[in-house]
matplotlib code that plots the C-alpha trace (Angstrom):
import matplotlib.pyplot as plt

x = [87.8, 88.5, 91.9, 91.9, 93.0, 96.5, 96.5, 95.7, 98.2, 101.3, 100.1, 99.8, 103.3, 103.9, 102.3, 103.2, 105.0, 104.3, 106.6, 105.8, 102.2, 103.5, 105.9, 102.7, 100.6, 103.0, 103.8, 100.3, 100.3, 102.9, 101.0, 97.9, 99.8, 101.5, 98.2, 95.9, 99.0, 99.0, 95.2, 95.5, 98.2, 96.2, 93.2, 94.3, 97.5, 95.7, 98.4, 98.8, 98.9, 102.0, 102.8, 101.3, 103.1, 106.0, 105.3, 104.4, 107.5, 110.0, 108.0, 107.9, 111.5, 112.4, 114.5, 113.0, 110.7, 111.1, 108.0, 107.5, 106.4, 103.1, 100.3, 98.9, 97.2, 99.9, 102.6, 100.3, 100.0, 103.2, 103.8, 101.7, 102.8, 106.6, 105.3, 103.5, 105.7, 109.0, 107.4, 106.1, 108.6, 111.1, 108.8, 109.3, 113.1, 113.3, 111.0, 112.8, 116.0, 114.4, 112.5, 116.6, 117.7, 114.8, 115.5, 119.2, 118.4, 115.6, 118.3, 121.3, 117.9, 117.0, 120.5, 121.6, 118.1, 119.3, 122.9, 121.4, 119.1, 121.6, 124.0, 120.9, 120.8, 121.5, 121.6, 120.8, 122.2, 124.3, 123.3, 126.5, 125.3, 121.7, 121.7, 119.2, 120.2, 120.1, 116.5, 115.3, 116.9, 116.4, 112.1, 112.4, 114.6, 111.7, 109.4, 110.5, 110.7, 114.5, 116.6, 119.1, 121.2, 122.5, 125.7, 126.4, 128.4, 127.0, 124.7, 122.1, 121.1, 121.8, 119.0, 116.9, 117.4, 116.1, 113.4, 112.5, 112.3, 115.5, 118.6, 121.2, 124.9, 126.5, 130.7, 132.5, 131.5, 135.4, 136.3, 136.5, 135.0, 131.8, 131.3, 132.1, 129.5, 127.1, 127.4, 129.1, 130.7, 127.5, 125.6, 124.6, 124.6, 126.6, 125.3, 127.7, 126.1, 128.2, 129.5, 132.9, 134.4, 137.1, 135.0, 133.1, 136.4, 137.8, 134.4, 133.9, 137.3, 137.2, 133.7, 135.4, 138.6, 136.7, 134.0, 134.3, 131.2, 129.2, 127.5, 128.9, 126.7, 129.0, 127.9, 130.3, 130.0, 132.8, 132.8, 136.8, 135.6, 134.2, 136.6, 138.5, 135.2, 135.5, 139.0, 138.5, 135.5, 132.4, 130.2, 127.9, 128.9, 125.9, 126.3, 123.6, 123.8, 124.3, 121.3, 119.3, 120.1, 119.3, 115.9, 115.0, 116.0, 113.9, 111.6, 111.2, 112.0, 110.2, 107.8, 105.8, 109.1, 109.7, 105.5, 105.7, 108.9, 107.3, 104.5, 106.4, 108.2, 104.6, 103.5, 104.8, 101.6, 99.6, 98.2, 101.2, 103.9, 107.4, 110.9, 112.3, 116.0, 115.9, 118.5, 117.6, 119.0, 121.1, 118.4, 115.0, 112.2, 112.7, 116.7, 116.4, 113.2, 112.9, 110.9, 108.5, 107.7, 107.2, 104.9, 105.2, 103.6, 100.5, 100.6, 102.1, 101.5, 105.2, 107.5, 111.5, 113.4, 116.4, 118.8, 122.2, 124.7, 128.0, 130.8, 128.4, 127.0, 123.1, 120.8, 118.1, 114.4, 115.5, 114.0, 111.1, 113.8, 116.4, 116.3, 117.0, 119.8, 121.3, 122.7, 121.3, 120.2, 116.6, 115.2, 111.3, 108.3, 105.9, 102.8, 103.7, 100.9, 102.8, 106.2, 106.4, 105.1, 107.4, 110.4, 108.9, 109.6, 113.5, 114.3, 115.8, 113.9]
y = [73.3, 76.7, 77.2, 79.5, 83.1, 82.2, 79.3, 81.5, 84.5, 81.9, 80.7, 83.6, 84.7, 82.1, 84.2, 87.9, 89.2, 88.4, 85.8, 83.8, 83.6, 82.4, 79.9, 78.7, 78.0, 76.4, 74.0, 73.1, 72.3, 70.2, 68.4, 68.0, 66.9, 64.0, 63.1, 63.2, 61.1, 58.3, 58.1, 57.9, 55.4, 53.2, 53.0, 52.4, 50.0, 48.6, 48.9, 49.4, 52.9, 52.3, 51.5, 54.4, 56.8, 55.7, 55.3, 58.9, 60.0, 58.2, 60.1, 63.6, 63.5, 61.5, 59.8, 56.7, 53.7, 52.1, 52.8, 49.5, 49.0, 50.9, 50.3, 53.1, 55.1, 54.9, 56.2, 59.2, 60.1, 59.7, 62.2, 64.3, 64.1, 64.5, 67.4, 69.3, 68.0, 69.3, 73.1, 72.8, 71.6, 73.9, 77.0, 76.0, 76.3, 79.3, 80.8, 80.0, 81.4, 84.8, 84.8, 84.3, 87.1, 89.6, 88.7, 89.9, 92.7, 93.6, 93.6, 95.5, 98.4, 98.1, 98.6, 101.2, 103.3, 102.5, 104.2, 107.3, 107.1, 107.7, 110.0, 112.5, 111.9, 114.9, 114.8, 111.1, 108.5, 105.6, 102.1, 99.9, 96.4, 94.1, 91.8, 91.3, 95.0, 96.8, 95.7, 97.5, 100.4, 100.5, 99.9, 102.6, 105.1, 104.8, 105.1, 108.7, 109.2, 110.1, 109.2, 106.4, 103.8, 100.1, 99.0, 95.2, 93.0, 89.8, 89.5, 87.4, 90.0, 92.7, 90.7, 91.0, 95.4, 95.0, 92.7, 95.3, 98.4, 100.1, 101.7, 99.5, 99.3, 96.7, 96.5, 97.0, 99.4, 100.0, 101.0, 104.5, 103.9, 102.3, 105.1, 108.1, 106.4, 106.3, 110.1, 110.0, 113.8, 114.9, 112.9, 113.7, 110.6, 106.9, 103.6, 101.0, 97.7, 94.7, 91.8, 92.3, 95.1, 95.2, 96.2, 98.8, 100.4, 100.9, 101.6, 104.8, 105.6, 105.8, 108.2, 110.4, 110.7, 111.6, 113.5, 115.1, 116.6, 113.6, 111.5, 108.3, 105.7, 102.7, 99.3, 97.6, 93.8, 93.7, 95.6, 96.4, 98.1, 100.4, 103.1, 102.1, 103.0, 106.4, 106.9, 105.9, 109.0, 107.6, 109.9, 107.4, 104.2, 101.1, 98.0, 95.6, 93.7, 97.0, 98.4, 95.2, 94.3, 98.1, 98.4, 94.4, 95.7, 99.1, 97.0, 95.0, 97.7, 100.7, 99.8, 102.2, 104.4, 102.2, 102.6, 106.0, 106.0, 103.4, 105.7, 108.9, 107.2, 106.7, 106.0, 108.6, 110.1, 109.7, 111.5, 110.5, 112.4, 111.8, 113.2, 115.3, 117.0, 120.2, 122.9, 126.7, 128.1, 131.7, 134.3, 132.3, 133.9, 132.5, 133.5, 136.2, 135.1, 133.6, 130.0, 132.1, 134.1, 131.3, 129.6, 126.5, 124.8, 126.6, 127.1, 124.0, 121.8, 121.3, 120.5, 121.7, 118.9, 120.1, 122.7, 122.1, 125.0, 124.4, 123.8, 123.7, 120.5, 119.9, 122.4, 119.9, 121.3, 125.2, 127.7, 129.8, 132.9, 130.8, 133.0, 130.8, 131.1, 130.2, 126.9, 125.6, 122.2, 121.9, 118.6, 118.5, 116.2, 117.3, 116.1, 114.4, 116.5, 119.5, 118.6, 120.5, 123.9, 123.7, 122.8, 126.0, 128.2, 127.1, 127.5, 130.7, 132.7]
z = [100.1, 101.5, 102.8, 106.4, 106.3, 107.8, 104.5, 102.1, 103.5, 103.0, 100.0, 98.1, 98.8, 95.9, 92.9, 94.4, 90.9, 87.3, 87.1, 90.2, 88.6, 85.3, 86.8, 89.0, 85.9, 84.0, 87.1, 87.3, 83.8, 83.7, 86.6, 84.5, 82.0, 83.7, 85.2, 81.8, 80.1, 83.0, 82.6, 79.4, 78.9, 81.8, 79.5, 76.0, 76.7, 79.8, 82.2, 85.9, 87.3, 88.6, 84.8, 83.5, 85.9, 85.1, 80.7, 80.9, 83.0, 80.9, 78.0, 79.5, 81.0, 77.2, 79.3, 76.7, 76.7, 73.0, 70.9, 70.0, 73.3, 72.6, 70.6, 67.5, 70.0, 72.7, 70.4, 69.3, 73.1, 73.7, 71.0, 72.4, 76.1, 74.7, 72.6, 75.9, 78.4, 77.0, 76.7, 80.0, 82.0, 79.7, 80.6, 84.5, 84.0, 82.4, 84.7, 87.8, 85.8, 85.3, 89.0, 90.3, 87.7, 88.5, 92.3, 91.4, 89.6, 92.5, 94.9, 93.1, 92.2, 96.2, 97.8, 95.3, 95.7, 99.6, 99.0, 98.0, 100.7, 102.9, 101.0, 101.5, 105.4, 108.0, 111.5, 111.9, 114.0, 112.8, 114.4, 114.7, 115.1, 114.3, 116.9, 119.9, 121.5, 117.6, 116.8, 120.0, 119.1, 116.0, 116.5, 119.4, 116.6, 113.9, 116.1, 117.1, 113.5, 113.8, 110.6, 111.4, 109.0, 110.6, 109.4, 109.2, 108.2, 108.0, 104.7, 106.2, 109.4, 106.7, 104.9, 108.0, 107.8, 104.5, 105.8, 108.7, 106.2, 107.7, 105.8, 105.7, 105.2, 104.3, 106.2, 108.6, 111.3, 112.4, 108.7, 108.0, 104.6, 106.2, 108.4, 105.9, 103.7, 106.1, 107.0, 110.1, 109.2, 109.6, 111.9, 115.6, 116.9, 116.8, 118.6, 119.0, 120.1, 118.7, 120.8, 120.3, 123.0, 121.1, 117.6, 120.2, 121.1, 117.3, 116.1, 119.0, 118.2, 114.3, 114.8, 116.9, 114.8, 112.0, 113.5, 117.2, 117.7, 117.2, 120.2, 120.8, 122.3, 123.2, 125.0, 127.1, 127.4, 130.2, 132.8, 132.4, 128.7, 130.4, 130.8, 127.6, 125.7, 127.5, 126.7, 122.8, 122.8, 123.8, 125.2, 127.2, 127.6, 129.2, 129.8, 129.7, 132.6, 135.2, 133.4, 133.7, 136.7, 138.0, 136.9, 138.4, 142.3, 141.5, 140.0, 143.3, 145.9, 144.0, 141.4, 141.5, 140.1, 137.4, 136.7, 136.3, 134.2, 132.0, 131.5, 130.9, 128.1, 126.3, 123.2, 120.2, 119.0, 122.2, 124.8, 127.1, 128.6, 127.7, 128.5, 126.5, 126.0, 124.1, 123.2, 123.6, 120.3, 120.3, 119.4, 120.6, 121.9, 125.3, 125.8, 128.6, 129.9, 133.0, 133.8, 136.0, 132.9, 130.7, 133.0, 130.5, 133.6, 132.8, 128.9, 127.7, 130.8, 130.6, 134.2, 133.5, 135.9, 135.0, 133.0, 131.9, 131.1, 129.1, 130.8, 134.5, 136.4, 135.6, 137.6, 139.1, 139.6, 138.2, 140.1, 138.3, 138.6, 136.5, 132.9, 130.0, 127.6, 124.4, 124.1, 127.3, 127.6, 128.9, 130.6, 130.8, 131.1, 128.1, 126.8, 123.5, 121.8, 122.9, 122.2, 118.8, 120.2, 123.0, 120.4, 118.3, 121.5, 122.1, 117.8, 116.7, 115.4]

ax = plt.figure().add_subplot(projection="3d")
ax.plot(x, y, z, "-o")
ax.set_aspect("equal")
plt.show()
């Protein structure tokens, strides 16, 4: 019979390593052995199945059936059943012992070449938190292709990173240990999306502590967390349920705005047009040069919405006389395609 595609798929997760195959064989073996031995007895002592079964399991396990009880013939197949039996069925168990141990091993080799993973990470974001809200942002982080570690602390959603593909830490976001191993010194950003306010609070509070430049990214659960998150050094601070509920009225009173927004966030790779935050770098070729000059409208097909100075409010819709300089924060809409010339243009040179 031929199993369907989907059969086959699960089935063959069975024999994927060396092992698995070799503990498959000697499984079936075992089975063809019980089976050949219950024919067997069946026939020469002329016995039930039932009888036989059970002769040739009391023989294979040698849990014992006295040998008087068979004839010539039985006892040399019982011999030979006890003989087959015992090295298959001591195969199986030794086989599963080393599948356990080579899982073990697998896993202390994965989440050490994991460690130094992220020791070599650089301007990445730190993800504090798997649950519902981390796997969204963790799928729309790789899908930017922007470096990023999870830290978590409960071994069977850290299994689930693993799973996924993503760098993992294993502890406790809030401890300073967990976060200096995960780079936050030198990372730009830091996510915080666990369900505990509380954990939120300590966790933007340790990041900042120990690095103030970075970006925290805190989610409030409450809405009285809010302003605590702020005061412990988040930098943005959502939560879920404004947001939501937000985008559901402009979703019924404008949804043609939501539409577009939808579209401008696009598909990474694609023809699509996506907004983009970039930061004109001290010495780049377009520091003293004004928008009209540019004319990224016309080169790059790229609309500047907005410009944000340090220290200064954002500048919404700059005028084409508004000359760019260093450090400045630029907002556009940019073809995807596009994005990397246009990131070329605000680099120092």
């Amino acid at each position: 019979m031929r199993l369907p595609a989907r059969a086959r798929s699960e089935w063959a997760i069975v024999p994927r390593s060396k092992t698995g195959r070799l503990l498959l064989g000697t499984i079936l073996l075992l089975l063809i052995v019980i089976a050949l031995g219950t024919v067997a007895f069946a026939v020469t002592e002329r016995i039930s199945t039932v009888e036989a079964l059970y002769a040739t399991l009391n023989t294979v396990t040698t849990v014992g059936r006295g040998m008087q009880d068979f004839s010539l013939r039985g006892k040399i197949i019982a011999m030979v059943i006890m003989v087959l039996g015992v090295l298959a069925a001591t195969s199986a168990l030794g086989l599963v012992t080393r599948a356990v141990v080579e899982g073990q091993i697998q896993q202390v080799f994965g989440r050490k070449r994991m460690a130094k993973q992220i020791g070599n990470l650089h301007n990445h974001v730190i993800l504090c938190g798997y649950g519902r809200m981390g796997r969204v942002i963790a799928r729309e982080l790789a899908n930017d292709s922007v470096p990023f570690v999870v830290i978590e602390k409960d071994e069977a959603t850290f299994q689930a990173i693993e799973g996924d593909g993503f760098l993992g830490f294993l502890g406790d976001a809030a401890s300073d240990e967990t976060l200096l191993g995960c780079g936050i010194t030198h990372a730009r950003a830091l996510i915080c999306t666990t369900a505990s306010d509380a954990d939120n609070v300590f966790i933007a509070l340790s990041a900042r502590q120990l690095n103030p430049a970075v970006t925290v990214v805190a989610r409030a659960n409450a809405d009285s967390a809010i302003e605590k998150l702020k005061r412990a050094g988040a930098s943005r601070v959502f939560s879920p349920y404004r947001v939501g509920g937000r985008q559901m009225a402009l979703a019924a009173l404008r949804p043609n705005v939501i539409d577009f927004l939808a579209d401008v966030g696009g598909v990474p790779g694609s023809e699509s047009y996506q907004i983009e935050e970039l930061r004109v770098e001290e010495g780049a070729a377009v520091c003293g040069r004004s928008l009209r000059e540019l004319n990224l409208s016309r080169t790059l097909g790229v609309i500047v919405i907005g410009l944000r100075r340090a220290g200064r409010p954002m500048i919404y819709n700059p005028s084409a006389d508004t000359q760019l300089t260093g450090n400045d924060i630029m907002i556009a809409i940019a073809p995807s395609s596009r994005l990397g010339e246009l990131a070329g243009m605000v680099a120092a040179k």
